[in-house]
Structure formats: structure tokens, C-alpha cells
N, C-alpha and C positions, 0 to 999 in steps of 0.2 A: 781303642778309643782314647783319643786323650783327654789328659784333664779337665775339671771345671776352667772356666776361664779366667777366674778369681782365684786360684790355686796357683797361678804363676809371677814368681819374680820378674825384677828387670837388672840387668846386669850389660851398663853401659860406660861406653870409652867416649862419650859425644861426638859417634861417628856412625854407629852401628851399637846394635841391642841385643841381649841374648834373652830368653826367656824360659827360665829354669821353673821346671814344676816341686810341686812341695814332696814328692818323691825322689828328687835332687836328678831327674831325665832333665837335659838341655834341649827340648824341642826345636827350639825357630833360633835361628843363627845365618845372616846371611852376611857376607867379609868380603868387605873391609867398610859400607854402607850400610843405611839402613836401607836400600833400597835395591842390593846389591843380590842376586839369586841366591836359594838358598843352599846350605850347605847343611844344615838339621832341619830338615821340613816335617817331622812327625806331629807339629801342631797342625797341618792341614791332612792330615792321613793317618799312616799307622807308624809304626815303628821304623819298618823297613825300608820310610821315606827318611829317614837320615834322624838319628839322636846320639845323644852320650849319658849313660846313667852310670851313676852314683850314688849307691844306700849299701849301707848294713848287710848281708845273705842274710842277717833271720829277717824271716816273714813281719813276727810280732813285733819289730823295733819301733820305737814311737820319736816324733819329733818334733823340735819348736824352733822356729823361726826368725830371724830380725835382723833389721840395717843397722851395722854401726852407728853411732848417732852420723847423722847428716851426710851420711855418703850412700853410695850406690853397693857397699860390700857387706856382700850378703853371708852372714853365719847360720848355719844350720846344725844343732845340737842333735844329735842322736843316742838315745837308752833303750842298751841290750838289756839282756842278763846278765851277762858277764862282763861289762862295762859300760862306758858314757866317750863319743868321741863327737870334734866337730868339722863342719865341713866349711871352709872359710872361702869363697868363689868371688872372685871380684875381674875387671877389664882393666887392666891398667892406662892410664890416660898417656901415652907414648904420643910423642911428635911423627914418627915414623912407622910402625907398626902395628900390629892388630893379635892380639893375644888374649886368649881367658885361662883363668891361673883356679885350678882347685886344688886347693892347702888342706890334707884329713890331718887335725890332731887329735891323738889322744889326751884324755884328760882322764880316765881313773879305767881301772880292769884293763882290757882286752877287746878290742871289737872285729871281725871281719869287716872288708867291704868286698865289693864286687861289682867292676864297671865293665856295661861294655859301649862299647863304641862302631857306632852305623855313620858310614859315610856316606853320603850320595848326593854330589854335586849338584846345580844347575836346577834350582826347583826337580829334586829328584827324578831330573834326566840322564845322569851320566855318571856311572860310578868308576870311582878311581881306581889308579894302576898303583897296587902298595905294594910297598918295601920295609923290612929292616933295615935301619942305616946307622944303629947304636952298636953298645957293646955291651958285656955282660953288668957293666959295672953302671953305666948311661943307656938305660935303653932307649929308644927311638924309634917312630914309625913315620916312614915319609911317603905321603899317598897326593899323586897327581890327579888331573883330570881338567885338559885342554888350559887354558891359562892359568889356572889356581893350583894350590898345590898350597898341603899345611904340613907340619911336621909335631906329632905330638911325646910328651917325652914324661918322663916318670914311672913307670911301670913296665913292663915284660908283657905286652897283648899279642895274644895268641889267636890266628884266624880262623875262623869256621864259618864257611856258607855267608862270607863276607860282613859278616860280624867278628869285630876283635876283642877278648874277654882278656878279664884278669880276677884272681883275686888275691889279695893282701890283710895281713894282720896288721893294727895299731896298736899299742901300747900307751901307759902312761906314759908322757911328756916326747914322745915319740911324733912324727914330721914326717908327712908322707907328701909330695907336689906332683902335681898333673897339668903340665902346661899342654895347652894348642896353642900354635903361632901361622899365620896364614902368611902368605907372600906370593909374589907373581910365580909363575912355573919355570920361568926362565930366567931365575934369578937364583942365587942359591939360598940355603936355608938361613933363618935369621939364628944370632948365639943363641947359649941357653940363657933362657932371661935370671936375675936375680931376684928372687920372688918377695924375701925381705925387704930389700930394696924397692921394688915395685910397690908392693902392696902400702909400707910407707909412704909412698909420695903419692900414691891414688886414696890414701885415709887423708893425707894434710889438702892435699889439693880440691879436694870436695868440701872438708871443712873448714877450709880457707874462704872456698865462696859461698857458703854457707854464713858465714859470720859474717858476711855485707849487707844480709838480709834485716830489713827496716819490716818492722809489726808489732804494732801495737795495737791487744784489744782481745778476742776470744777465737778461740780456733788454732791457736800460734803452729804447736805442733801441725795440723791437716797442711797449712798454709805453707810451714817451711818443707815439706814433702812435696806441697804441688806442683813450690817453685824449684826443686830438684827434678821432678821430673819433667817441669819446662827446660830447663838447663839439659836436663837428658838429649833431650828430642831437637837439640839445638846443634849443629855442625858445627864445630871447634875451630875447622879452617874452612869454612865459607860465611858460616854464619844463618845456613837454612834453617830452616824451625819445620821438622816435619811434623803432621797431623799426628800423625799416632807408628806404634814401629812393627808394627804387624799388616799383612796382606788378608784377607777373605774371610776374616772370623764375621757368625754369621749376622746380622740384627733380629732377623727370623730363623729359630735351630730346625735344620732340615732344608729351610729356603734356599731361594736366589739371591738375597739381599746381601751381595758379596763384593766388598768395594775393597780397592788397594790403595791403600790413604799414607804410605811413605814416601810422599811426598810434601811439598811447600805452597799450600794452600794462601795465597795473599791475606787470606779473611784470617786464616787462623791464625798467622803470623805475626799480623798486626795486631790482634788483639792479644797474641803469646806476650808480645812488644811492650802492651801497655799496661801489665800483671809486672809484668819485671822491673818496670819503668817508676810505677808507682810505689815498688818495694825495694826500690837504692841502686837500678840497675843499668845506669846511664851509656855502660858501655856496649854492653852487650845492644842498645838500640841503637849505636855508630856502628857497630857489627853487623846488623840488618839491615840499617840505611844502604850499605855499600853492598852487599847483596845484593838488594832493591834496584838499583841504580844499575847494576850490573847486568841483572835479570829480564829487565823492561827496557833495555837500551832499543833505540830505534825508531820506528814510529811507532806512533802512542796507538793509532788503531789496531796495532799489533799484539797489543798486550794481553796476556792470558789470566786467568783466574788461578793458573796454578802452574808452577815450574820442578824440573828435578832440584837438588839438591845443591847442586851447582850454578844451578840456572838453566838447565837442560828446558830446551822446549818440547822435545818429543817424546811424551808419552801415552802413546799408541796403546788402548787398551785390547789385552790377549787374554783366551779362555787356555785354560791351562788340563791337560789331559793326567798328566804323572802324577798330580795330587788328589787323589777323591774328594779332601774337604775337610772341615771342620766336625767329627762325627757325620760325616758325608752330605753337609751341604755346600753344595757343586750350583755352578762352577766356582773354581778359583782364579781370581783374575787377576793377572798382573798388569799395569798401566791402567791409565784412566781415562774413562770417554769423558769425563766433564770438562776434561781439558780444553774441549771444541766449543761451550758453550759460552754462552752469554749470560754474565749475574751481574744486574744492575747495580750492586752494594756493593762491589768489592775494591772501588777505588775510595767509595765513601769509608771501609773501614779502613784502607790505607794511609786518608789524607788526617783524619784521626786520632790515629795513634802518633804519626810523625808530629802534629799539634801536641801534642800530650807532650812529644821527645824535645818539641821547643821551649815548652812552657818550662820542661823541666833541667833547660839549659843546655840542650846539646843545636851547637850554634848550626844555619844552613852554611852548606859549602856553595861550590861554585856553579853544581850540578844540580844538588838536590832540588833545591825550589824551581828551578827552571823544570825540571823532572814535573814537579807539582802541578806546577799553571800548565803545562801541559796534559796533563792526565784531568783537571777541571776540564780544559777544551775536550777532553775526549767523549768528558761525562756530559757536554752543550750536544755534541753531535750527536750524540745516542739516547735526544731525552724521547724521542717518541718511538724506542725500541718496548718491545715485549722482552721478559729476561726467566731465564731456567729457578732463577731466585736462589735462596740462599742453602734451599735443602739437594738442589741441583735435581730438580725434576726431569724425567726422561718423558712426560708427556707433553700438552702441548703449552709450547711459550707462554704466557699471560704477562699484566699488565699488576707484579707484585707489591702489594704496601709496602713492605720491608724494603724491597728494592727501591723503591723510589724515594723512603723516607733518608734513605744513607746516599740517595744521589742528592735529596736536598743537603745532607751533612758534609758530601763533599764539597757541595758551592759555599758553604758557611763559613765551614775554615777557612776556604779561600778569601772570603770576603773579609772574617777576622783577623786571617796574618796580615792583609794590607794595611785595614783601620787599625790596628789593636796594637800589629807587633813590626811596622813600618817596613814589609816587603813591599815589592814591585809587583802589578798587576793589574788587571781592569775590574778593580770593584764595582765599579756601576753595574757593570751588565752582568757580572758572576750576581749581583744583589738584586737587579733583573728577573734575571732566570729562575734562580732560588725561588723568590716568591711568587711567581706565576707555578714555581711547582708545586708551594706549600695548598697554594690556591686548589688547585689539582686533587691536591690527594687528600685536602680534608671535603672537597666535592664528591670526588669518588672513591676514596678507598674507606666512608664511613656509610653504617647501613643507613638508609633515612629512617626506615621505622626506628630502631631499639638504639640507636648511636654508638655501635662499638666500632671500632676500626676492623676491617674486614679481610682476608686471606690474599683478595688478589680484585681488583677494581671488576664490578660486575657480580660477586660473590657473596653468598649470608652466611661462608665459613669463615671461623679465625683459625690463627698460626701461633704457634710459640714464639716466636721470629716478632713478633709483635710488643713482645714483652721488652725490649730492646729500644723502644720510639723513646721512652723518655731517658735511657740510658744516654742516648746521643744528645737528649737538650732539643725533640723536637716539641714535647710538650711538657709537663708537670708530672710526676707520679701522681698525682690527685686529681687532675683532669679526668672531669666526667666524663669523657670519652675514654679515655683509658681506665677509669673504674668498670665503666661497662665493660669494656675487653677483656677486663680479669673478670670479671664474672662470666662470660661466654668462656671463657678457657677451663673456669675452674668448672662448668655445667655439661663440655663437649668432650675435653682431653685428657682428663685427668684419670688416668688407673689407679686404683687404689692409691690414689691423693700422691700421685707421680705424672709430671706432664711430658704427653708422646707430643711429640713437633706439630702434626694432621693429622685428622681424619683421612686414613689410607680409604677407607671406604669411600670417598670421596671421589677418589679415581685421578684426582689431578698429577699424580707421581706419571701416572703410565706405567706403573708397578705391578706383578701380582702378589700377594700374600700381602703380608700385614707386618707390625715391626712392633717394639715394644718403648716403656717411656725411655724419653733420651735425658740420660744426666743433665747436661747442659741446661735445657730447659726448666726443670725443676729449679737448679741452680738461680736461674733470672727470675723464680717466681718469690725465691726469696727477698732475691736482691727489691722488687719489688714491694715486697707486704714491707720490709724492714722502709720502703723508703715513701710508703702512704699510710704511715701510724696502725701496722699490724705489727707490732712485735712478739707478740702473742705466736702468733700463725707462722711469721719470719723463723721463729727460733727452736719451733716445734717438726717443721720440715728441714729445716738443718739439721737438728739431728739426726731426721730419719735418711737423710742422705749420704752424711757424713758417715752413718753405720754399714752401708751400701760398697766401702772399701773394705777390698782384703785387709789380712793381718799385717799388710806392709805399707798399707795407705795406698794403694793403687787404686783409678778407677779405669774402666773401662769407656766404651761409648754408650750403652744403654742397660736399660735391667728388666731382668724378667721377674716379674712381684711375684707370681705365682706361684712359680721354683726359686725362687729368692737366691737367683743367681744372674751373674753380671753374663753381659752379651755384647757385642759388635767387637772391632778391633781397641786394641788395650797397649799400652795404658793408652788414651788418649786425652791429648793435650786441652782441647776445648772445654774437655771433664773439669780435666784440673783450674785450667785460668776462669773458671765461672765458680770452682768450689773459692777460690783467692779473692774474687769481687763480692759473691755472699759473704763471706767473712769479713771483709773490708767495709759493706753496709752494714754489718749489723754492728759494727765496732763506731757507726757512725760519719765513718771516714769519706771523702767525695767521691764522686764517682768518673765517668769518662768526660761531661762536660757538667760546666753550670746547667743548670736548668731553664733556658731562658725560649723566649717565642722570637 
């Protein structure tokens, strides 16, 4: 079985992620992406689906944990009996390469370790063809298997039953290194890297960008971890922002509720865009504009809700038989059916955040706004569509508030950058359209009995999704309609005073099973209370939130209050840029728009 889910590190080169458990096993590794098959898959299976461990031979050794300040390099302290040694594991940030580097020092006695190493390529399809290719003095293991092929080096592994073991002694002040380095199969092996050298310029090069970071007010440290793990999940040379760096951990343990979220979600992205944007990070959203631009070229009916990492359009979702599962809930899927669908908001949180990148001085080019007005026209043609909405329902289409409230948000910008910020475009009728839709959806998407805003037009459910209307400026936080809407939320959704997205009993997913609350959510209930004179409530579920991360500040995508343990894929991003916008309300600071009607 593997670990709890909150039991695992992130160890990232902003290209791909590793996820090492607090028993120092390397689980999920897939090279040279985050999105790339794996090469350690024992986080969706057992052992035998591909890891690398590293601890102690004694049993009773005990251990603590922590990130260098502001980087991604992870130390793990371990006390024997007989001594104290640590294990210092980081990815170095290479322009070319893909490497994870584990450094044992000793620091006082004597320690054993004992690693061994399970290979198996291909979402534990295909195990490799290995070699010794060292010598007594450098050992080396060079293990193929159809395009890939890594070379790991440090230690004498000996093979048994296709596990390779080793064990070694540490001493004080004693240096022990265990590189893996991937590279294509038909290429030769990369040097031996310099580890010193590495490991230096992946400590300055995180807390270099680390010291850009603008925050002032409470939370600083959760805040400066969130935006490191946005930076994580961020492609160094594309400039993707994937959703989270894991495939099919479960929302329900045991369930089906198994989605492959590394990839480039627009919504996620954009709203990644405007956490970073807000806290000094102007470049990095030129870095996503040209992404953007890259990814949606073409016609605009064309556009998807979500792309690879590149800008890949096709990701065909597949049931995966080699991996049983996360403590075996199956399937494991890789690619995504949401890909196909239709969610009305996702050019509204686009048009958004790039507003947010205006305001905050990153000039349009030559593309991008013409990019814009286009993508408005896309949101004219598609106003009388039904949409999958923002939780990407597999049941049937409906006619979503949320979705409609962020296609009003798209025609607003639009109408804004002409009047406001003196672009080119057809204000009238983008200002038209807008409010024949606001018209719309305070007609129908409010109940008439009790006046809350409602789940989907026709509906007496609410959504979390909801909690987001006056984030965009389409009404007040204090709008009597949207006080009623927190009180239906806080009456319908809330698990032990933690809010799940819907009422899965509801049926509207087309799901079976049930799911537990989603960070996020919670996150905007703060954001919330902090910004309709609850401070009180704002700063009492922050905390209980905030506690909800591991010992390394990670969150996942939902939580189970029961087992008081973290659940869906991890770390995910949406976690973190809503835990950055709670802290940013309660520090008082603005939000994504003025508040205006």
C-alpha cells in the first residue's frame, strides 16, 4: 500500500515532479514531464510498479523533515542508535537534462542505509533491459526500455528478481551521492553531474525567485510555499501551468473518482496567472500569454478547455490496466475526457486574468488582443449553449450560473479594455450582450422563493462555484442574494464546517460515489466571510484549513475530515492559489476585480 497522501514531498525541476514519501521511497516519477509515463508508479499500485527507497536498515529509525527555506530541496534527517545522518534529495533546474540527485550525509555516529531500486517504464508497462556500465571505482547502472533509458550512479546495486539493492555505511562528515539522469535511448548517457555544483544553483535559483515574492499581511510563510508550488507546476520552457503533478489519486478511497489533471487547464492557469501576478510576478504572465496564444491559435470555435503542456491538443482519456490504483481504487486514467467538453467560464476566467496582466502593466502585443476580441466573439456564439460547467460534469449539459456569470465577466473586460484602457473593439454590442445576460441570469439562475443564486437555471441547488460571483465584480459580497447563497451553502455543503463543491446526491455529476470537501472551496468561503464583515468566521476556517497541509505546506485537492487525511491529486494548484487569495482577503488586499454592477 502506499502512503498516506499527505506523507509525500514534491521534488521539482519546473518540468516534471517527483514524489518522495516520508519513508524516503520515490513513488511517482515520470521523465522528463509532468505528464510524461511513468517511470516509479508505486503511488498508484505496489512496489513492483516501479520505486526507489532510501532509509536507514534499522526498522526503529525515526525522522524529520523540511524544505530548505524557499526552495524545492528536500532534507530528511534520520536517528539511529548509532548515529544521525541526512538525506538531502533535490531536481536540479538544468536547461537540458532531467536528474534527481540524493546526497546521504553523515552528521555524527555511523548510519546504515539500504536502497533499492524498482524500475519499470511506461506506466508500469515495460521493464528495462539493465546493464553495469561503471567501474569499481564509479559504479553505474544503465537500464533501457524502448525510447528511455536512465543511468543511475553512486553505489554498487546488485540485482535480484529485478530489484536492484545496495547497502552502505555513513560516517561523520562522510558524502555519499546517488544520481538518476534520464535521456532518450538513443542518445548516449549524459556526464556525471556535479552535485555540489547542482545542488548550489538549484538552492540560489529558487531563492532568487523566491525573493520577488511581494506579501504583505498574515499567512506569509503558507503564501510563499503556495507560490513555489505554483512556480513548481509551472513549465520553465513552455510556460504551462499544470493542474496538479499527479494522475488518479483518488477523491473517493476505493472509488472511481480518478482523473489525470497534468495537464493545462485554462481556468486553472489563469487563475495560477493572477496569484502570481498580484504577488510581483509580471513575467511569468508574458510567459503564459505566449503559451495562450500558441495553444488557441486558429479558429476560436476551436478552442478547448484544456491543452498538454505544450499546447498538445490530444488528450484522449485511457483506462490503464498495469496500475491497480491508489490502495486500489481503479481505474487509473491517463488523458482526459473533459477535453471534449464544453464549460462556459473558461474564456471568462481567461479574459480576467489577462485584465489583471494589463492592469498590472504587461503591455498587448500584436496578437494578443486580437486573440481577446476574438475569444469575446466565441463567448456571442455560444450564449444559448448548455455547458459541462466548472466541475466538468459527465452528466447531462445544463444551463450553469457560474458558467454564465464568467461569460458575463468575459463581455465586461471586454467592454472595459475599450472604455477604460483605449483597445479596439465593438463595445456596444459586447455591452449589448453582457447585460441582456446579466438580465438572464438574475431572472433565472436566482430561486424566486428564498433568493439565493441557484446551481444551474431551473435548480433549488447551490454550488461552491457560486462563491466566486462577487470575486469577478458580478455583484457585492454583501448582496442579499449572495448572503442567502452562503447561507444555503453553509446549510447544504459544508462537512464538518469544510465545503464539498455539490451535493453528489444530487445526481447532476452523472457520477457514482460521493467525494469529499474540496480545499478550494473552503478557501473562497473565506475569501468570502473576510470580505462581508465576517472576520471572525474568515479567520477561524483559515486556520482550520491552513492546518489541513502536510509538514511541508502541501495541499492536495480535497480532504477527508473523518480520517483527517488529504485526498484527490497533490499537490494541486487550485489548492494553493485560493489558499494565496484567502490570505490576500484577510490581509485586506483586493481581489480579481472592483466590485462593481
Amino acid at each position: 500500500m502506499p502512503a498516506p497522501i499527505e506523507d509525500y514531498a514534491l521534488l521539482s525541476d519546473c518540468r516534471t515532479g517527483a514524489l518522495v514519501s516520508r519513508e524516503g521511497s520515490i513513488d511517482w516519477l515520470g521523465l522528463p514531464r509532468f505528464d510524461a509515463p511513468s517511470l516509479f508508479g508505486a503511488l498508484l499500485g505496489e512496489p513492483r510498479n516501479g520505486c526507489w527507497g532510501l532509509r536507514p536498515t534499522e526498522a526503529t529509525a525515526t525522522s524529520q523533515r523540511h524544505y530548505v527555506s524557499d526552495t524545492f530541496l528536500l532534507v530528511t534527517r534520520w536517528e539511529t542508535a548509532d548515529g544521525v545522518a541526512e538525506v538531502q534529495e533535490f531536481m536540479p533546474l538544468h536547461p537540458t537534462r532531467s536528474d534527481v540527485v540524493r546526497r546521504i550525509v553523515g552528521i555524527a555516529g555511523r548510519v546504515e542505509f539500504a536502497t533499492e531500486l524498482r524500475l519499470h517504464f511506461d506506466y508500469s508497462r515495460r521493464l528495462p533491459w539493465v546493464r553495469q556500465v561503471g567501474s569499481v571505482e564509479d559504479p553505474a547502472l544503465h537500464a533501457t526500455a524502448g525510447p528511455e533509458a536512465v543511468i543511475v550512479r553512486g553505489v554498487r546495486l546488485v540485482a535480484e528478481d529485478h530489484v536492484h539493492r545496495a547497502t552502505f555505511t555513513v560516517a561523520a562528515d562522510e558524502v555519499v551521492d546517488l544520481t538518476l539522469s534520464w535521456f532518450p535511448s538513443h542518445e548516449h548517457p549524459p556526464k556525471p553531474l556535479d552535485v555540489d555544483e547542482a545542488m548550489a544553483a538549484t538552492r540560489s535559483w529558487w531563492q532568487g525567485w523566491a525573493s520577488g515574492i511581494e506579501h504583505e499581511g498574515p499567512y506569509r510563510d503558507e503564501v510563499v510555499r503556495s507560490l513555489l508550488v505554483l512556480r513548481a507546476l509551472t513549465n520553465k520552457d513552455t510556460g504551462g501551468i499544470v493542474a496538479a503533478a499527479t494522475t488518479s489519486l483518488p477523491e473517493e478511497f476505493g472509488g472511481a473518482r480518478n482523473w489525470d489533471y497534468r495537464f493545462v487547464w485554462l481556468r486553472d492557469a489563469a487563475l495560477t496567472l493572477e496569484a502570481l501576478i498580484a504577488h510581483g510576478f509580471l513575467t511569468e504572465a508574458h510567459h503564459w500569454r505566449r503559451w495562450l496564444l500558441r495553444a488557441v491559435a486558429g479558429e476560436p470555435s476551436e478552442v478547448q478547455i484544456m491543452y498538454g503542456i505544450a499546447g498538445e491538443r490530444d488528450l484522449v482519456e485511457r483506462e490503464l490496466s498495469s496500475l491497480p490504483g491508489y490502495d486500489g481504487a481503479a481505474p487509473v486514467r491517463i488523458g482526459n475526457g473533459a477535453v471534449d467538453q464544453y464549460q462556459g467560464d473558461v474564456i471568462g476566467e481567461v479574459l480576467v486574468a489577462l485584465e489583471c496582466a494589463r492592469i498590472a502593466g504587461l503591455e498587448e502585443g500584436d496578437f494578443s488582443w486580437p486573440l481577446q476580441r476574438a475569444l469575446i466573439e466565441q463567448v456571442i456564439a455560444s450564449i444559448s449553449r448548455r455547458d459541462n460547467g466548472i466541475w466538468e460534469i459527465r452528466g447531462e449539459p445544463q444551463w450553469f450560473t457560474h458558467s454564465r456569470v464568467m461569460m458575463w465577466a468575459a463581455l465586461d473586460r471586454g467592454v472595459r479594455a475599450v472604455q477604460e484602457q483605449g483597445l479596439t473593439g465593438d463595445a456596444g454590442r459586447w455591452a449589448e450582450v453582457r447585460d441582456g445576460l446579466r438580465r438572464e441570469i438574475d431572472e433565472r439562475g436566482v430561486d424566486a422563493e428564498h433568493g439565493y443564486f441557484t446551481q444551474h437555471y431551473g435548480s433549488t441547488e447551490v454550488d461552491a462555484s457560486l462563491l466566486v460571483l462577487p470575486q469577478v465584480g458580478y455583484c457585492a459580497p454583501d448582496d442579499p442574494r449572495m448572503l442567502r447563497t452562503v447561507e444555503q451553502i453553509e446549510s447544504t455543503l459544508l462537512t464538518d464546517g469544510f465545503v464539498r463543491r455539490y451535493r453528489t446526491e444530487s445526481g447532476v455529476d452523472g457520477l457514482e460515489g460521493g467525494e469529499h470537501p474540496f480545499i478550494a472551496c473552503s478557501f473562497w468561503l473565506v475569501e468570502q466571510y473576510a470580505s462581508s464583515d465576517r472576520p471572525g468566521d474568515a479567520r477561524d476556517l483559515m486556520e482550520r484549513l491552513v492546518a489541513m497541509a502536510n509538514d511541508l505546506g502541501l495541499l492536495s485537492e480535497e480532504y477527508d475530515v473523518a480520517n483527517a487525511r488529504q485526498a484527490g491529486n497533490t499537490p494541486q494548484a487550485l489548492s494553493h492559489l485560493s489558499l494565496i487569495r484567502a490570505a490576500d482577503a484577510l490581509a485586506g488586499h483586493g481581489g480579481r476585480s472592483a466590485h462593481r454592477r
